[in-house]
Structure formats: C-alpha cells, structure tokens
C-alpha positions in Angstrom: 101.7 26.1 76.3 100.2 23.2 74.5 99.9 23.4 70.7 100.0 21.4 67.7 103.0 22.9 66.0 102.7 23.3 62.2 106.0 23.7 59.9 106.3 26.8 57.1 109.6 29.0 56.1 108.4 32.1 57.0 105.3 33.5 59.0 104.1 36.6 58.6 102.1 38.7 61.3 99.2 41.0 60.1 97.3 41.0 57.2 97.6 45.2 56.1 99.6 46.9 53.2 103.1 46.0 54.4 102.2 42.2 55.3 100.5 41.9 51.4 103.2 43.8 50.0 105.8 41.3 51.6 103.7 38.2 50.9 104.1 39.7 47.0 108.0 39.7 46.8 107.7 36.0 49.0 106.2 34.6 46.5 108.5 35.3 43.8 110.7 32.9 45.9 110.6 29.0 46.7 109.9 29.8 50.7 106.5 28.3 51.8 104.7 31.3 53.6 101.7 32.0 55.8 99.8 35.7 56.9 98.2 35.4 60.0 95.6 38.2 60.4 94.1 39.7 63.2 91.1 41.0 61.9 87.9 39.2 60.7 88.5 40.5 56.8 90.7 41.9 54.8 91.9 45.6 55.2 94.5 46.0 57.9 94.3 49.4 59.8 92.5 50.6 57.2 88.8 49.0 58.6 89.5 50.9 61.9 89.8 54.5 60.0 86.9 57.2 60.7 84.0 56.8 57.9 85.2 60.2 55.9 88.8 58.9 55.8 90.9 59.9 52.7 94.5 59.6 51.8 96.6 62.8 50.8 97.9 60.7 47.4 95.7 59.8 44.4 95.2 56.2 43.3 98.4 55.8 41.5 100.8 57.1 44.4 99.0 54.8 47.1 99.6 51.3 45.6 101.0 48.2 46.0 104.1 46.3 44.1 102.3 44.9 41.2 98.6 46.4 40.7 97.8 49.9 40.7 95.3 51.1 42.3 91.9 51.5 40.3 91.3 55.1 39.8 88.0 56.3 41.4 85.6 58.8 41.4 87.6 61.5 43.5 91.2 62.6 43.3 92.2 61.1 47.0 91.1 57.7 47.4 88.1 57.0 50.3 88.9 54.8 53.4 86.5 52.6 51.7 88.6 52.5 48.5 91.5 51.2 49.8 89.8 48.2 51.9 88.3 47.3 48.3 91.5 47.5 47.0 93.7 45.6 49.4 91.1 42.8 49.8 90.8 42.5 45.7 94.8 42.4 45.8 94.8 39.2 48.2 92.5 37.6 46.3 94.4 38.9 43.3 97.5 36.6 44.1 96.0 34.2 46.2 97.8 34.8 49.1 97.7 32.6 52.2 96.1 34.5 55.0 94.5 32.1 57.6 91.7 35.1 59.8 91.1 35.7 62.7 94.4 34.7 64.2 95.7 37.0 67.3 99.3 35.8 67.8 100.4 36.0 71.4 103.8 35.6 71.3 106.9 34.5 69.3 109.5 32.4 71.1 112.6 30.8 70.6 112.6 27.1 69.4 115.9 26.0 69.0 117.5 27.4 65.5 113.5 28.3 64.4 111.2 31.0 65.7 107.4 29.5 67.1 104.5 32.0 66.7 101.6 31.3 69.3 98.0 31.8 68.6 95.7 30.2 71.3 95.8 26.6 70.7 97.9 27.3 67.2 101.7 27.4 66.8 103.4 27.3 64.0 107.2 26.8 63.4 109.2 29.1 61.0 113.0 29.6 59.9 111.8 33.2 59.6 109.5 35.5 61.4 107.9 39.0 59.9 106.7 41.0 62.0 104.0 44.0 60.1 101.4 44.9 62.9 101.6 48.4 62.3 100.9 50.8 64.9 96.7 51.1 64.8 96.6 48.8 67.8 98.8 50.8 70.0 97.1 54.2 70.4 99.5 56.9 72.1 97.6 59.4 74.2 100.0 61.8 76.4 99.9 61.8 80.0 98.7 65.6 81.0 98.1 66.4 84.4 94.3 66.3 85.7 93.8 63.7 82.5 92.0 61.1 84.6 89.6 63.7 86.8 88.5 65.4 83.3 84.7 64.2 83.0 84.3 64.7 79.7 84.7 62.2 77.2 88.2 61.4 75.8 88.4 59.2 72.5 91.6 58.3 70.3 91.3 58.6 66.7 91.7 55.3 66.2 88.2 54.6 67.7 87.1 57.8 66.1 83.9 57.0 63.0 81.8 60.3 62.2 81.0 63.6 64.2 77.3 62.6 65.3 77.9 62.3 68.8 79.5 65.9 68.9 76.6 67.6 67.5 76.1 70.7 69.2 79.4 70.2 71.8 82.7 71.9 72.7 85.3 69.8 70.8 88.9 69.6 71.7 91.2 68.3 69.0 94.4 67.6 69.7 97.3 66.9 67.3 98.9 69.1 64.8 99.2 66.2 61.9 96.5 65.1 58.6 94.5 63.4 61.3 94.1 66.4 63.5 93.2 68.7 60.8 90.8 66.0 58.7 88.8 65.6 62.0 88.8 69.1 62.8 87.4 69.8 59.5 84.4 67.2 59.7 83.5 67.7 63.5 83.6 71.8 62.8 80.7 71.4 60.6 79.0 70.4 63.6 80.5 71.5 67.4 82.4 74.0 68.6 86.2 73.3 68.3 89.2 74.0 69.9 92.6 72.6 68.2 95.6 72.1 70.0 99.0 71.4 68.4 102.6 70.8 70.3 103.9 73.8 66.8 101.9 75.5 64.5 101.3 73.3 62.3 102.9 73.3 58.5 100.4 73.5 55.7 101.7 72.5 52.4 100.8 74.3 49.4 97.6 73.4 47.9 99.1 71.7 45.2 101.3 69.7 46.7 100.4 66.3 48.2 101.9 62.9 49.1 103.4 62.0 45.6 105.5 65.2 46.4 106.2 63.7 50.0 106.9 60.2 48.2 109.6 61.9 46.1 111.1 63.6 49.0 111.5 60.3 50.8 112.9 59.1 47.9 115.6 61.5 47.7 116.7 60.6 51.4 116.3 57.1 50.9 118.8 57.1 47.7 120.9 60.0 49.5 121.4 56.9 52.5 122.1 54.6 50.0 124.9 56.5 48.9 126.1 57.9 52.5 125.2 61.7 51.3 123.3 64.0 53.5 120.3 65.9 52.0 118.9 69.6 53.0 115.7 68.2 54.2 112.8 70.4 52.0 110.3 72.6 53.3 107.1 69.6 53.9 107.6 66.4 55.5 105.3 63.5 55.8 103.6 65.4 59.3 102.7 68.1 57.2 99.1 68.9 56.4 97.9 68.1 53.0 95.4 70.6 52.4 92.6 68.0 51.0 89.2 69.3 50.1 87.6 69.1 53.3 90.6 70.4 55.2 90.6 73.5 52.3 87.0 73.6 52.9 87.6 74.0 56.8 90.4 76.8 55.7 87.6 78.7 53.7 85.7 78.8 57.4 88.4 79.6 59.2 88.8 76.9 61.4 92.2 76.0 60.9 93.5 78.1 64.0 95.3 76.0 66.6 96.3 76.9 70.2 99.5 75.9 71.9 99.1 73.1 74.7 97.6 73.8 77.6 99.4 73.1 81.1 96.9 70.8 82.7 92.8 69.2 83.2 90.3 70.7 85.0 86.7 68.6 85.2 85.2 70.7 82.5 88.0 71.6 80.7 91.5 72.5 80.4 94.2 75.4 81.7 97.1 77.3 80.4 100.1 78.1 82.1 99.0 81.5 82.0 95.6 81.1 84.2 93.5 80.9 80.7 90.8 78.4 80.8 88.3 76.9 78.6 85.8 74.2 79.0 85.1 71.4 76.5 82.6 68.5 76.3 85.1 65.8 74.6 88.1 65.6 73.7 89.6 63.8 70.5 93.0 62.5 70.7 94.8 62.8 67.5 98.0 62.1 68.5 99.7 58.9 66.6 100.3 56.0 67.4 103.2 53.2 69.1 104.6 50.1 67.2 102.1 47.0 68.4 105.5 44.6 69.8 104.2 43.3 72.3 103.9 39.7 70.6 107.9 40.1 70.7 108.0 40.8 74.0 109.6 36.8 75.0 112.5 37.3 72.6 113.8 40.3 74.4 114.2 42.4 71.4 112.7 45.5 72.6 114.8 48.7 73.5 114.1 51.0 76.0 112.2 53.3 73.0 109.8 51.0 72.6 111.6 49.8 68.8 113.8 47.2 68.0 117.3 47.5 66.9 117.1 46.9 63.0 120.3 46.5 60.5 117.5 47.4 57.4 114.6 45.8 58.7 116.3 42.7 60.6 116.2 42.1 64.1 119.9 42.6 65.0 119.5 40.5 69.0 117.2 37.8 66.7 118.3 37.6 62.7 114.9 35.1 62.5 113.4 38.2 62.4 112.3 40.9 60.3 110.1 44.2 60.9 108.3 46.0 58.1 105.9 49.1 57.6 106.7 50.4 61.0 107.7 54.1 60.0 110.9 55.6 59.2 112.8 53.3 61.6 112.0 50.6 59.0 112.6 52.3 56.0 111.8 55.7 54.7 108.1 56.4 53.9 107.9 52.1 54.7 104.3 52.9 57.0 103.3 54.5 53.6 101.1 52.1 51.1 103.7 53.1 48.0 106.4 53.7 50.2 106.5 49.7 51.7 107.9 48.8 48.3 111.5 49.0 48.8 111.6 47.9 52.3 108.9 44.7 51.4 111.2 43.7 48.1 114.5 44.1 50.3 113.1 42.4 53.4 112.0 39.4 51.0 115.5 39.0 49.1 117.0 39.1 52.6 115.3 36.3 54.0 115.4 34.0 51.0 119.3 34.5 51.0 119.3 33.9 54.4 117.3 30.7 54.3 119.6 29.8 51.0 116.4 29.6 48.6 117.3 32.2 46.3 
C-alpha cells in the first residue's frame, strides 16, 4: 500500500466524546498527537442520532474533563445540544483533528504502529483506538428476517416518525432507545414493542446522574477488589424522560415478548399468534467498530479485545477507549469517559517515557 508516511507519538481514531476527552488529558503531556475523524464535522455519533434525540442526564452530568456543559433551555440536553457542545469544546482547546479521514487499517511497523487512510499513513509509538459503536449496528438474525417485505431500519439510521404516519410499527428493543422511539412514532402509527424482558423503568426522579453514581460505586469497589450488591437500575434501564412519561400517560408503554419468527406481512409467536406490521424499527444496540484492527490480530472470538484497563494486551501500542463497560465502567457515557480518558493518557505517556 503506497503512502507518504508522516511521524506523531500518538494517533487517535475518531473524533466523538471519548477521542476529545483523550486528546484533553494528551495534551497535558509533551506527546505530539493527531485525531483522525471520520465524519465531515464535528460531533461523533452524536450527528447520526434521530432529530428528537435527548440524553437521560442534564447538562452538568453529560460533560467533558474540563468545560461543563452550558445549561440550556430543557432539563435533558437535545441531540443538537451536544454536537454544539462537543464542536465548541474542539475548538475550545484547539485540538488537532484532521476530517474526513476513514482509517482502513492499523498495522505493524517494526516497534511503531502505522494507521492507513487511503493514500495517508501515519506512524505512531501509540495507537487509540475510540470509534465507538454507531458504525456497527447489531440487528438479530430471526427466522423469516430476509422474506419480511416490510421495511426494516436500525435506529442508527432512524431521524423523525414522518414516514410512519398512519402504519403498523414494530419496535424492537427494551432499552432508552426503544422506549424514546416508541414514544415519538406512537403519536403517529400503530405500535407494537417488543423486548427480550419487561423492561425496568426507573422512578421518575431518578436519571443518569443516579446511574453515574452507581457506576461509580463499582468502579471504586474494583479499585479496591470489593464486590458491590448491584442496585435496583442499571445503565439499560429506562429513564422515564418527558416524552417517554408522556407516552406512559397514553399508555403505550406495553411491550410483548419476542416473537418466534417472520412472516411477509408480519411476525409469529411460538404460540400460533400473529400480527402484521408495515416496518419495523430495530432498536437493538450496537457492536464495537474494530474492524480497522483487524491486521493486528487483536480481536477475540466476542468480537472485543483483550484489555489490561484499556490496553491492548496481544499489542501494548495500543489503547481502546469509550467502548462500554469492557473499557471502563460507564466509559461509552459522555461523563463517564473521564477516568478511563485521564488513565489511558497517563498510561501512554509513561509508556512512551514523556511524563
């Protein structure tokens, strides 16, 4: 693969919440650094969110190291809101992101990592490695999926409920997605919502910052080798924002369990039941994006990377951040990235001996 190489300490891939809030703590080091961005503009996985998007934490629980989040007009920040306020915070500290840059591939070179974009490589002691997940839409594989002739879409391409005006809407997934786009496409179709449990509702006046100090307690109790009685209310939990309250005041919030297979119009249960649907929307999370790490050979059999923290343990050039819990607890979370971004940063500048 022919490129004109370029030199830098540490290259880091994406250009979201857990690539800026790494790029912070870098900078508080000697390293030279680069972000190399997928996307077009700032914003991460954040610009490929539906239009009515909100996050389950106010402004001051959903921030980077550094700058808080400006406090807007409603309690839960706006999809909006947040790609204002990451692309204000890279501009904030000048941070080096070079856009649109789709790296390929990472490979060996000699003691040094290479990251290949098109006709661009560059050559770093250290490799970080925050793509997220957004890219890498998990659907399950039911029976009858492919002969269904409705239309299937995956939250991640998900925007507004106008093309299911007046249809039979299947939603499936028991998490905040699944009930946030149940609540704004019940305005306006017929819906069905399917969820592998029932799902848990937290209490109305609980929402992420109670989360965040949950994870907190686990991440201090693993610091310390204790075990903690895990509470009532994980992160999958439903936060009952407004419009997810609202859809409670309707009573819409009733899910089914999974159904055994597709039909063309529809779906069946085990039991013979049937139902027919026009679309179905796929609210069902998402895989890490690895596949640029494919040519170190660094990927198990689940689809992760062994990590001791958030280093590679088959390739110490590298590091993983904001992944989910495999990375660090609450690290796919915009407050919850601090600790593993700060750590991940100290790592690497010991292990480059610039301290």
């Amino acid at each position: 693969m022919s490129a004109s190489p370029k030199d830098v300490d540490v290259v880091v891939i994406g250009g979201g919440q857990s690539a800026l809030a790494t790029a912070y703590f870098l900078r508080r080091t000697q390293l030279s650094f680069l972000l190399l961005d997928a996307q077009a503009t700032p914003g991460g996985a954040w610009l490929h969110g539906w239009e009515s998007l909100r996050l389950f934490s106010p402004a001051t629980w959903s921030s980077l190291p550094g700058w808080p989040m400006p406090v807007g007009a409603s309690t839960y920040p706006t999809r909006s809101e947040v790609i204002d306020y990451l692309s204000r915070y890279e501009e904030r500290y000048k941070l080096p992101v070079q856009r649109p840059v789709h790296v390929e591939s990472v490979e060996c070179d000699g003691d040094h990592l290479r990251v290949y974009a098109g006709e661009q490589s560059w050559r770093a002691r250290a490799v970080v490695s925050a793509t997220g997940t957004w890219s890498n839409p998990y659907i399950p594989d039911y029976p009858g999926r492919e002969q269904f002739a409705g239309v299937q879409l995956h939250s991640a391409h998900y925007v507004d409920p106008v093309p299911f005006v007046g249809q039979r809407v299947m939603i499936v997934g028991g998490g905040n997605s699944g009930a946030q786009v149940l609540a704004e496409v019940s305005k306006v179709a017929a819906t069905l919502w399917i969820t592998p449990e029932p799902p848990q509702f937290l209490a109305d006046d609980v929402d992420g910052r109670a989360l965040f100090e949950r994870a907190t307690e686990r991440w201090k109790a693993q610091q310390e080798g204790r075990t903690v009685d895990e509470p009532v209310g994980g992160l999958g939990d439903v936060v009952m924002v407004e419009p997810v309250r609202e859809a409670r005041s309707r009573g819409v919030l009733v899910s089914e369990r999974p159904f055994e297979r597709f039909t063309e119009y529809g779906v069946e249960w085990a039991d013979g039941r049937r139902a027919e649907v026009d679309a179905v929307i796929w609210c069902t999370g998402f895989r890490p994006a690895l596949n640029h790490l494919s040519e170190l050979g660094v990927i198990e059999s689940d689809c992760k990377v062994a990590l001791d923290g958030t280093r590679a343990l088959k390739q110490p050039n590298l590091w993983l951040v904001g992944y989910g819990e495999w990375t660090g607890t609450a690290s796919a979370t915009l407050l919850g990235v601090m600790r593993t971004a700060r750590s991940t940063a100290s790592e690497i500048a010991e292990a480059l001996g610039e301290h």
